[in-house]
C-alpha positions, 0 to 999 in steps of 0.5 A: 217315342214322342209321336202326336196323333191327329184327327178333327172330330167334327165337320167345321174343323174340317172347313177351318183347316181346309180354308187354312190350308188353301191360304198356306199354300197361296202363301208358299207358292209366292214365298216358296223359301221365305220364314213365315210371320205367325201372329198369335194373340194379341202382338205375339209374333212367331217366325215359322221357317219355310219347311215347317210351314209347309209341313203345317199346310200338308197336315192341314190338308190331310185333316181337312179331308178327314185323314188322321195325322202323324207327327214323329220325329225321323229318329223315332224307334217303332215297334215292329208292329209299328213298322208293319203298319207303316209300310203297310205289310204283315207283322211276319213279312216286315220280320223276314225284311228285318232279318233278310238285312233289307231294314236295319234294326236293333234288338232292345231285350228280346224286342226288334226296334225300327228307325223311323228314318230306315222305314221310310229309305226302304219304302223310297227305294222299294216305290223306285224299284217298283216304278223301274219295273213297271216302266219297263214293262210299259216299254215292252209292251209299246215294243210289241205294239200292245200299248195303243 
């Protein structure tokens, strides 16, 4: 699995990438659809298409304040170590949800493998189910005049 791990070491890293971040986002809130123009050094210039530019400016926010960085392409295999730690959950629990059906998997060997892309659909629909609960039991509780 090609997956880049990022993390700035030291303090004036941190300011760089937190100025660069603020100046893309500038950027993207006046040109939200529009290519970007990278000039590399010298006359060298790279045209960034607008989603990966954005991508760019939210991984440079994240390591401005001090947060490691991931970069894995949605078709990446996890481990389901990996996985577990991605959703946050024990090693066991993420198992029971494997077999259960509520992720798909593959087996490789005796080893259960984890699309980056199905993680991250379970999580968006978990988040949603969640939610809806909670609405309702917000609506409940303004129904019975507890919410004030």
């Amino acid at each position: 699995m090609d997956v880049t791990k990022l993390l700035l070491d030291d303090r004036g890293a941190e300011e760089q990438a937190a100025k660069a971040a603020a100046a893309l986002r500038e950027y993207l809130q006046a040109h939200p659809r529009a290519p970007a123009r990278l000039r590399l050094d010298g006359d060298k210039q790279v045209l960034v298409p607008a989603a990966a530019f954005a991508v760019f400016a939210t991984m440079l926010a994240e390591l401005a304040e001090g947060h490691a960085v991931t970069v894995a392409p949605m078709q990446a295999e996890l481990t389901t170590q990996q996985a577990a730690d991605l959703l946050n959950v024990s090693r066991p629990y993420l198992i029971r949800l494997l077999e259960a059906g509520d992720i798909p998997y593959r087996t490789v060997g005796n080893r259960r493998k984890v699309l980056l892309a199905d993680l991250i659909a379970y999580r968006r629909h978990d988040d949603a189910r969640r939610q809806a609960i909670l609405d309702e039991l917000t609506a409940e509780a303004q129904e019975m005049g507890l919410y004030d």
